[in-house]
Each structure stands twice: as C-alpha cells, then as structure tokens.
DRENTORKOL-3810 file (N, C-alpha, C; in nm, 4 decimals):
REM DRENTORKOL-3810
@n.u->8.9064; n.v->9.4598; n.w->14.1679; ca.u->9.0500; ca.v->9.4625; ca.w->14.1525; c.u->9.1048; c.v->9.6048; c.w->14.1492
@n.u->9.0020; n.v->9.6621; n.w->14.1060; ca.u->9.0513; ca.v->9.8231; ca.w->14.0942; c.u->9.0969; c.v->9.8751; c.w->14.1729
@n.u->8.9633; n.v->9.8592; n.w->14.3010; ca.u->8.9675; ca.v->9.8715; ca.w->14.4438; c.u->9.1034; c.v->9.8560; c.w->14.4993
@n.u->9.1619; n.v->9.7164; n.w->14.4952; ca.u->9.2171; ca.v->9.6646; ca.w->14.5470; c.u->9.3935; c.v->9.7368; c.w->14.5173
@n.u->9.4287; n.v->9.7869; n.w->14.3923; ca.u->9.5042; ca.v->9.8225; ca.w->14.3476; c.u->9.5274; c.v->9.9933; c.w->14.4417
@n.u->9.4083; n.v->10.0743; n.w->14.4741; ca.u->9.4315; ca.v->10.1779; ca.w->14.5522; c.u->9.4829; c.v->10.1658; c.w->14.5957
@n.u->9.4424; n.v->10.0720; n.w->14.7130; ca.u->9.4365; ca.v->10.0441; ca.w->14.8582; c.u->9.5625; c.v->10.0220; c.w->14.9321
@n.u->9.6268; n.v->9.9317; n.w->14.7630; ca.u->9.7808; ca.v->9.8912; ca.w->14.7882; c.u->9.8625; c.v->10.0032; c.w->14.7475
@n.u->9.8236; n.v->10.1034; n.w->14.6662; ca.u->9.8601; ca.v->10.2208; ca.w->14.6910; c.u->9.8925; c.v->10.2941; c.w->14.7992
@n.u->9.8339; n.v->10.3562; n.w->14.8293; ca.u->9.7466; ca.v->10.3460; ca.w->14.9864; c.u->9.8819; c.v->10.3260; c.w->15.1119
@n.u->9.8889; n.v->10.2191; n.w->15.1046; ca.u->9.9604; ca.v->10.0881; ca.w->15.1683; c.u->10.0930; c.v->10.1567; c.w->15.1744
@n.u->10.0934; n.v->10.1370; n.w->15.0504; ca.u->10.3068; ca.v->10.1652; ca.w->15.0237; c.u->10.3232; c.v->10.3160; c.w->15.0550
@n.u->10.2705; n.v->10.4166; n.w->15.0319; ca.u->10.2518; ca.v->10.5575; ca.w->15.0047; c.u->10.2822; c.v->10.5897; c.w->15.2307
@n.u->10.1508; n.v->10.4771; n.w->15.3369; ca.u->10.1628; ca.v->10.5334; ca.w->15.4078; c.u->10.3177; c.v->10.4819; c.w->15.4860
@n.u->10.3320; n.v->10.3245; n.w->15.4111; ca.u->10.5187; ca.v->10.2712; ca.w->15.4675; c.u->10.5913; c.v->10.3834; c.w->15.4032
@n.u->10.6124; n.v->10.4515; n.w->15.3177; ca.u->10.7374; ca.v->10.5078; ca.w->15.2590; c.u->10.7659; c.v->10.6517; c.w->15.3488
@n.u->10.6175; n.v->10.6671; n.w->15.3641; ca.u->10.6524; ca.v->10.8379; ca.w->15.4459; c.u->10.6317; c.v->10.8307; c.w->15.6188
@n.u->10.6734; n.v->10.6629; n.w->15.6382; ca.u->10.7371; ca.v->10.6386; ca.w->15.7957; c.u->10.8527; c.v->10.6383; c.w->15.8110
@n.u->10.9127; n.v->10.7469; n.w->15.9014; ca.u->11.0585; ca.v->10.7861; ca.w->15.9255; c.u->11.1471; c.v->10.6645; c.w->15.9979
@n.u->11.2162; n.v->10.6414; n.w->15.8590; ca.u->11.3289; ca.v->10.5069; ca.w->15.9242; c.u->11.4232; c.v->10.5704; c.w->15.8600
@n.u->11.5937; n.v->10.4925; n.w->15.9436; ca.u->11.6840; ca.v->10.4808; ca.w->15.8366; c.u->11.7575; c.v->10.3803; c.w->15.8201
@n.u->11.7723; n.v->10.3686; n.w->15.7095; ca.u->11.8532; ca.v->10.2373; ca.w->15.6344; c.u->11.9609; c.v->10.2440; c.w->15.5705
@n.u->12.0701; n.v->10.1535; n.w->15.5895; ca.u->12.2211; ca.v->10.1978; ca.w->15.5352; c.u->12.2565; c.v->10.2895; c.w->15.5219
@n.u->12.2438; n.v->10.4056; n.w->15.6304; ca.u->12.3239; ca.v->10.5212; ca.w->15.6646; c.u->12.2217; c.v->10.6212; c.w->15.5783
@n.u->12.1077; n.v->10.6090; n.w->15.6005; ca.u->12.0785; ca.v->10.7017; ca.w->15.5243; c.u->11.9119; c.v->10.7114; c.w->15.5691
@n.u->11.8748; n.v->10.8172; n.w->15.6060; ca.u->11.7289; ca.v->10.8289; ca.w->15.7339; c.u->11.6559; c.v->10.9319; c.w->15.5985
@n.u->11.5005; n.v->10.8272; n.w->15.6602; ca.u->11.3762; ca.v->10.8861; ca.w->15.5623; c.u->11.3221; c.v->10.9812; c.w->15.6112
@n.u->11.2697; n.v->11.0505; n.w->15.5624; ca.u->11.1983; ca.v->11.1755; ca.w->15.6531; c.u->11.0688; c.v->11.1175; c.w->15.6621
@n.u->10.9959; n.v->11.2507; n.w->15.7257; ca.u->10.8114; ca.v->11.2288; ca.w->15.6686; c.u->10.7873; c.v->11.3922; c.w->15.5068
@n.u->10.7054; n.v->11.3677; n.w->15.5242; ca.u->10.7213; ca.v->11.5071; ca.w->15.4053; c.u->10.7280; c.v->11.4138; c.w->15.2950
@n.u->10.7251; n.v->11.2972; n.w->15.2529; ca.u->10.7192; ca.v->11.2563; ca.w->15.1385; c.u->10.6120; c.v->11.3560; c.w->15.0151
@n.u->10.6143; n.v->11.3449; n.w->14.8913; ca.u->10.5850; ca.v->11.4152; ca.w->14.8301; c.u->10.4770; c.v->11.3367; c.w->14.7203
@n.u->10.3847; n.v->11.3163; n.w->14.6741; ca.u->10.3197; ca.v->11.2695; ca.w->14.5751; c.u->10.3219; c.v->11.3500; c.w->14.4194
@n.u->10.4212; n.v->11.3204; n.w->14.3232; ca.u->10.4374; ca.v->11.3414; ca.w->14.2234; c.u->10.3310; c.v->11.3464; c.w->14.1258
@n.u->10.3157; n.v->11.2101; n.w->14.0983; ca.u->10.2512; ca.v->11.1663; ca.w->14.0055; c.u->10.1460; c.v->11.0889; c.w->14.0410
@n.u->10.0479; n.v->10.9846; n.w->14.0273; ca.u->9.9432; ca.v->10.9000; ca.w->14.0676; c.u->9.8308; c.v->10.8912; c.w->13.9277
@n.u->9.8729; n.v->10.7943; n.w->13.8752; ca.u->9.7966; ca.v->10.7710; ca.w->13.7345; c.u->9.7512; c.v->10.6281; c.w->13.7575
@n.u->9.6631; n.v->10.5863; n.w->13.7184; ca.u->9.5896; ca.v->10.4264; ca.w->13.6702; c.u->9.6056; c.v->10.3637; c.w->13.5085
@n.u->9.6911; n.v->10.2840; n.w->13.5257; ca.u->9.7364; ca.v->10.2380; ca.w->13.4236; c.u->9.6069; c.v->10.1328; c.w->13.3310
@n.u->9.6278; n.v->10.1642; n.w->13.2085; ca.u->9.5152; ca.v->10.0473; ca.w->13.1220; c.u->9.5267; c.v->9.8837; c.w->13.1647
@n.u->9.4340; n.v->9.8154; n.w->13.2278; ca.u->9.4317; ca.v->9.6752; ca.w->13.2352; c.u->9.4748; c.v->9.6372; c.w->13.1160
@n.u->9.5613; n.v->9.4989; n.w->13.1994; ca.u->9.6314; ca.v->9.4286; ca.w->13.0623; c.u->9.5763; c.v->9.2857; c.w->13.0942
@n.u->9.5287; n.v->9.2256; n.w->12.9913; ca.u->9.5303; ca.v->9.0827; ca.w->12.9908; c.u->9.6456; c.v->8.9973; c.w->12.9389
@n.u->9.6817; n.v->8.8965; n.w->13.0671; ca.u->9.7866; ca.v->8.8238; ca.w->13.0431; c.u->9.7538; c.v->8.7083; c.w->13.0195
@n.u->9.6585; n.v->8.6750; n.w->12.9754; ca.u->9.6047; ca.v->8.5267; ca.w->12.9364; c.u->9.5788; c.v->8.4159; c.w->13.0067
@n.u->9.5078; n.v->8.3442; n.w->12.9959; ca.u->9.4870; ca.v->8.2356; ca.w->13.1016; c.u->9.4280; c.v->8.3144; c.w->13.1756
@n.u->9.3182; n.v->8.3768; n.w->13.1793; ca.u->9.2115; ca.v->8.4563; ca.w->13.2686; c.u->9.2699; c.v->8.5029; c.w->13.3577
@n.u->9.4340; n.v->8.5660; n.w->13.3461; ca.u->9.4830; ca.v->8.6445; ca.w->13.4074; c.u->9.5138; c.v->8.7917; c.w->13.3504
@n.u->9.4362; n.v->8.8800; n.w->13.5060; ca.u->9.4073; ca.v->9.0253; ca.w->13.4271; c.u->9.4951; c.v->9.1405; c.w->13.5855
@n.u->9.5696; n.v->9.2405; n.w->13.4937; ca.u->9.6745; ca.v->9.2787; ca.w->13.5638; c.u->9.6304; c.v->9.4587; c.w->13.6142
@n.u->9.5862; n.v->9.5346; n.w->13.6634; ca.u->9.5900; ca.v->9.6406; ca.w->13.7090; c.u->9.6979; c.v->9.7157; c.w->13.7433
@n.u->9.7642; n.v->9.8216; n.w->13.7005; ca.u->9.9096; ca.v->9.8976; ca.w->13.7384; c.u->9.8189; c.v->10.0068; c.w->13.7815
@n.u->9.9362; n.v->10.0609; n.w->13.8598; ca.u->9.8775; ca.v->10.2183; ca.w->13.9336; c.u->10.0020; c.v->10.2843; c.w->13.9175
@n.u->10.0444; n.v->10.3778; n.w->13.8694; ca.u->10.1905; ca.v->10.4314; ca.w->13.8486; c.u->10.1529; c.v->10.5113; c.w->13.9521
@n.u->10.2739; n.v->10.5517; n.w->14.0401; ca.u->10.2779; ca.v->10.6645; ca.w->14.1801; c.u->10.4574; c.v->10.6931; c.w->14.1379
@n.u->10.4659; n.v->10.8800; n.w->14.1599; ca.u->10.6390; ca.v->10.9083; ca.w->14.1609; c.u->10.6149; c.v->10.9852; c.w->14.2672
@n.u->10.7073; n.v->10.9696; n.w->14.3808; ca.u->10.7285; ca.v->11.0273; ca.w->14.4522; c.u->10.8436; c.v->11.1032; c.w->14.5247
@n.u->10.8558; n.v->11.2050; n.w->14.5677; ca.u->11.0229; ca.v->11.2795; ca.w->14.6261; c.u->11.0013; c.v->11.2263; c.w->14.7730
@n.u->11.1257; n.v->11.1862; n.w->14.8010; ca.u->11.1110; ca.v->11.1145; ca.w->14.9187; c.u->11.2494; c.v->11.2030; c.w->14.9987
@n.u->11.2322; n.v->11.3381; n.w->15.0855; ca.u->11.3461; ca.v->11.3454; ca.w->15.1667; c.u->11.4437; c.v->11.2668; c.w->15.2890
@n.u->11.5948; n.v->11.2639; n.w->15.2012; ca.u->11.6468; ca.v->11.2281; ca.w->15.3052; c.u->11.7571; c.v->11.2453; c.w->15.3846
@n.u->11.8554; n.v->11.2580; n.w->15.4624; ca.u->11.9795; ca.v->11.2927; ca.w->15.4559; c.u->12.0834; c.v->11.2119; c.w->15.5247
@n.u->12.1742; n.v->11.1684; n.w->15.4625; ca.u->12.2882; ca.v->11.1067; ca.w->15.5354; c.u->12.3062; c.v->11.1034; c.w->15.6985
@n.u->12.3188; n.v->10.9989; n.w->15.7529; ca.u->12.3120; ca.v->10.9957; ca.w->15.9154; c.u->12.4986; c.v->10.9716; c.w->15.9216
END
C-alpha cells in the first residue's frame, strides 16, 4: 500500500506539471515540489487501513 501511495504521487505530480489552461487561466511546466512527507497510517476500522502522502507544491501560472 505504501508502494502504491507513491506511485499515485507520482501520478498527480506528473498531471499537474502538464501545460493546460483552464478558465482563463494556463499552467505552466516548472511546477515546483515544496514539500513531500508520508503521513502515519491510520486505521479506520473494519480492516480498513488508510496511507496519506502530503505533497505542496508552487504551480506557475498566468492569466490568458
């Protein structure tokens, strides 16, 4: 699950720093990685067990 929690890291990190724009307002590339911590597993009961990955990132952009 650990694994799996990167990966989806990973994932979002390489969509966010693909240059689109949305409602008047265009993403760059150059995204920035702030932060990237692994959060303590939480058990939510019923043999359900939760993995967080905190990521902050600066994301440039500028008005189109």
């Amino acid at each position: 699950m650990v694994r799996q929690a990167k990966q989806l890291a990973v994932a979002i990190t390489e969509l966010v720093e693909t240059p689109d724009e949305v409602d008047g307002i265009r993403f760059q590339r150059g995204a920035q990685l702030v932060l990237d911590r692994s959060m303590t597993p939480e058990d939510l009961g019923g043999g359900i067990r939760v993995f967080r990955r905190l990521r902050d990132m600066m994301i440039p952009y500028t008005p189109t």
